[in-house]
C-alpha positions in Angstrom: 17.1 -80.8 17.1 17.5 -83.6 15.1 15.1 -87.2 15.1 14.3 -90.8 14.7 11.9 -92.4 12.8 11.7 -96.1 13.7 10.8 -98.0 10.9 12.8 -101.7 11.4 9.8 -103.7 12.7 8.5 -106.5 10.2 4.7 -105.0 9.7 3.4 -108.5 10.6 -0.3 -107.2 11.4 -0.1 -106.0 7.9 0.3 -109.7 5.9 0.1 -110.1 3.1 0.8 -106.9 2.1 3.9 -106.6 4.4 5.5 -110.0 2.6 6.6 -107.6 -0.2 7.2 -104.0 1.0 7.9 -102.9 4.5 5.4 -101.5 7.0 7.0 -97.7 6.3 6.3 -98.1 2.8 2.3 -99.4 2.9 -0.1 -96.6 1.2 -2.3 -94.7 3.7 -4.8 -91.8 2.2 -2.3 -91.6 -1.0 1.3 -91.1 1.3 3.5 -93.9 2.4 2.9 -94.1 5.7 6.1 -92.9 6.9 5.8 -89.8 4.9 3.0 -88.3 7.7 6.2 -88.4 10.4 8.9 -86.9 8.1 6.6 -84.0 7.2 5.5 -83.2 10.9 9.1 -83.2 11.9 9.9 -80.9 8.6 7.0 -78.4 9.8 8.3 -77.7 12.4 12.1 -77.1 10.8 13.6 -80.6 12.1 15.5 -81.6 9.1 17.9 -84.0 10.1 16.3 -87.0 10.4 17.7 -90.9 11.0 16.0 -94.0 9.8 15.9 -97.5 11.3 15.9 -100.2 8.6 15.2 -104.3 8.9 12.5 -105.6 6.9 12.6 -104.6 3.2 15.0 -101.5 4.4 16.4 -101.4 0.9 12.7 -100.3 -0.9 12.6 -97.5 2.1 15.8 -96.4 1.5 14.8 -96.5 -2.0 12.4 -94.3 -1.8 13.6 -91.4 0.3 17.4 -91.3 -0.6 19.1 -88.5 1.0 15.5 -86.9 1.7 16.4 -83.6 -0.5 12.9 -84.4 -2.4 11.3 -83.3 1.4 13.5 -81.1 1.9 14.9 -83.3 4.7 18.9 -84.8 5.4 17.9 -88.4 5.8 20.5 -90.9 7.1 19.9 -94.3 7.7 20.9 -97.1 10.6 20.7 -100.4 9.3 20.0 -103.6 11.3 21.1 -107.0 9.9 19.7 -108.0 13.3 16.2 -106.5 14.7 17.3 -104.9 17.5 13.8 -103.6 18.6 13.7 -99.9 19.6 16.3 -99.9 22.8 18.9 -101.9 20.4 17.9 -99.1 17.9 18.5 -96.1 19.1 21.6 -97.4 21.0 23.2 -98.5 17.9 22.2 -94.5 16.3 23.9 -93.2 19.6 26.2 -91.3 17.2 24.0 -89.6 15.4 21.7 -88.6 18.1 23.9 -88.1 21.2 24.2 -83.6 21.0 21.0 -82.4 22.4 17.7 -84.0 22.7 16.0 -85.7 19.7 12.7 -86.5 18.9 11.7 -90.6 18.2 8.7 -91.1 16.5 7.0 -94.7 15.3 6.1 -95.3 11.7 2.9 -95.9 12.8 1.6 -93.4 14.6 -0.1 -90.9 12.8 -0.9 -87.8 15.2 -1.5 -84.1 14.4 0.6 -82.6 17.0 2.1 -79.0 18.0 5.5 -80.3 18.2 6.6 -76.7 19.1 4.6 -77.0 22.3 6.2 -80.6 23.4 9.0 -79.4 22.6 9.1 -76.4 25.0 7.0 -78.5 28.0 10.2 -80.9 27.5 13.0 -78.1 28.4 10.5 -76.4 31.2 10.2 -79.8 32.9 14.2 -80.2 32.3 12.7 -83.9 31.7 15.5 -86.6 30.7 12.4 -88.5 28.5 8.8 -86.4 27.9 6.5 -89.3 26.3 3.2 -88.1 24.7 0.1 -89.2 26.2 -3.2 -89.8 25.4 -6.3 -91.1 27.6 -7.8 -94.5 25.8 -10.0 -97.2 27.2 -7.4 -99.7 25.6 -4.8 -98.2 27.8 -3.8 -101.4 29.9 -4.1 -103.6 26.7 -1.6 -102.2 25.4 0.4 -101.2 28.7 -0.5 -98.1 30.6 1.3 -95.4 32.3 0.4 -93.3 34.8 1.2 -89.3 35.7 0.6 -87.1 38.5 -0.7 -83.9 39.0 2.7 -82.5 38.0 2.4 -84.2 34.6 5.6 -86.7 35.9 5.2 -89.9 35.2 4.9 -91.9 38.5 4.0 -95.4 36.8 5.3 -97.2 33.9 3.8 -100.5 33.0 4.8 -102.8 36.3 7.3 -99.9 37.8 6.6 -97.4 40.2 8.9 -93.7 41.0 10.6 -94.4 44.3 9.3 -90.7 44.8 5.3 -90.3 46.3 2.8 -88.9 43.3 1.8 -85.5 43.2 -2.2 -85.1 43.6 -4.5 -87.3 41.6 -2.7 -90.1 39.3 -4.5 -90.1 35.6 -3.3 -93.5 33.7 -2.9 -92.7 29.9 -1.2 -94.7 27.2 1.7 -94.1 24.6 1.3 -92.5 21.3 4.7 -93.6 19.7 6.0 -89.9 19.8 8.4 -88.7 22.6 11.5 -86.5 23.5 14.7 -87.9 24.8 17.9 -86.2 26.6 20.7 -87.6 25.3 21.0 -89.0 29.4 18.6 -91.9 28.4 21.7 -93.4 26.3 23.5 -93.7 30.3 20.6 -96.2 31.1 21.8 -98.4 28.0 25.7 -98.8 27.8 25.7 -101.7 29.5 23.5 -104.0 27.7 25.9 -103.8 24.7 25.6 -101.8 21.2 23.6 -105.0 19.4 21.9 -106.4 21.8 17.9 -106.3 21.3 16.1 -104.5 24.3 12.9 -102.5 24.3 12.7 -99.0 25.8 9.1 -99.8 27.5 10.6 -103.0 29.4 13.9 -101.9 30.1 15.4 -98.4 29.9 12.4 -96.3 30.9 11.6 -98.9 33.7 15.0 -98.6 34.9 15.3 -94.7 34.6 12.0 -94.7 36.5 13.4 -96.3 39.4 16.3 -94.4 39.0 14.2 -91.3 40.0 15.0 -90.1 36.4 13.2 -86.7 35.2 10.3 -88.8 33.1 7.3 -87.0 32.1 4.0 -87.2 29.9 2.5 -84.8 27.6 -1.1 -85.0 27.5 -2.2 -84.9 24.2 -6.2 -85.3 23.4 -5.8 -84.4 19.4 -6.3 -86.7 16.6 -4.3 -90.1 16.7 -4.7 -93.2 14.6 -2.4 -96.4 15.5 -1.6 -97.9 11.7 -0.4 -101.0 12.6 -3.1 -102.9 11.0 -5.3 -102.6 7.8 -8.7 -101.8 9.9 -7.0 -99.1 11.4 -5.7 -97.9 8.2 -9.1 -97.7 6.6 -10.6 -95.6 9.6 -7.6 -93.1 9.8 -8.6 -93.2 6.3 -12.1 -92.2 6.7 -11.2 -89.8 9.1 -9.2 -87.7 7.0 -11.4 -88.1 3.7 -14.6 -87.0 5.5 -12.8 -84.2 7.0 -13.3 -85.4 10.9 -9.9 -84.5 11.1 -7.2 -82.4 9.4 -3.2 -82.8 9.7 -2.1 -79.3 10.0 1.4 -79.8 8.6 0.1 -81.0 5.5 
């Protein structure tokens, strides 16, 4: 299985700091931040690994190289253009398009069992399998709803054609999901370079396509690092031993 690690956006929650190195790049508990998904994703033996670059996407590239030092096979997709994460993994089609692929955010730091998404994915023969956590910030930041049967039967404003299963339970995105290479079909034809978002446009539209989507619930630790409060406290966390990233 190969991945993506999306690491293009501009950090702009992170000024000043973010004027002079990108968001992938900014220290968290002694690691580049990015570092936290590239060694999940090599714990669990998912060495081929693809990089979105924009902001400062030189310094990342920089840093990493080939990813031998992590014992990875980094390649990189470079965006002249932000093309925001539809645009992004359309234009990495190539390098993703054999099986399905993991996409995880920069900023998401999450100490998951990526064996076990990875085998609810295939059992659920899901075309998209987003991991899910509960949060009371869940329609701030756009919620999405699953069923009984763990499929999701709301995303954001769109609802499955198809009744739910049981009791709905709304939940909200980690930045960590598994896609079939299908979900590229719901993106030919907006065009290779044009910007698009995955959570306004393809998933939406694969929704009310009656697409396979689904949600893993995960209840683990998680820390959004998208801004230098958040930083600190995923910080804490892990100095104080509240939590423990088992792939470290």
């Amino acid at each position: 299985m190969k991945a993506m690690v999306l690491a293009a956006g501009q950090g702009t929650r992170l000024r000043p700091t973010t004027e002079s190195m990108p968001k992938a790049l900014v220290p968290v508990a002694g690691r580049p931040m990015i570092e936290y998904a590239l060694l999940l994703l090599r714990h669990y033996g998912i060495n081929e690994v693809i990089i979105n670059l924009h902001h400062f996407g030189e310094q990342i590239e920089r840093r990493l190289g080939d990813g031998k030092a992590l014992g990875l096979k980094i390649s990189y997709s470079r965006e002249p253009d932000l093309l925001d994460t539809g645009g992004g993994l359309l234009k990495a089609k190539c390098f993703l398009q054999d099986g399905a692929f993991i996409v995880i955010n920069t900023d998401a730091l999450i100490d998951l069992n990526l064996a076990a998404l990875i085998e609810f994915h295939g059992k659920m023969n899901a075309a998209a399998t987003l991991v899910l956590r509960a949060d009371e910030r869940a329609d701030e930041y756009g919620s999405i709803d699953i069923d009984a049967s763990a499929r999701i039967c709301r995303f954001l404003d769109s609802k499955a054609p198809l009744a739910p299963v049981g009791a709905t339970r709304k939940l909200m995105f980690t930045g960590v999901q598994i896609l079939d290479p299908k979900v590229f079909e719901h993106m030919d034809d907006i065009g290779t370079m044009r910007k698009f978002s995955t959570t306004k446009h393809t998933y939406p539209r694969m929704l009310l396509g009656g697409e396979r989507l689904f949600g893993f619930y995960f209840d683990g630790f998680w820390q959004d690092l998208g801004t230098p409060a958040r930083i600190r406290e995923a910080e804490l966390t892990l100095q104080t031993g509240q939590a423990r990233l088992h792939f470290l």
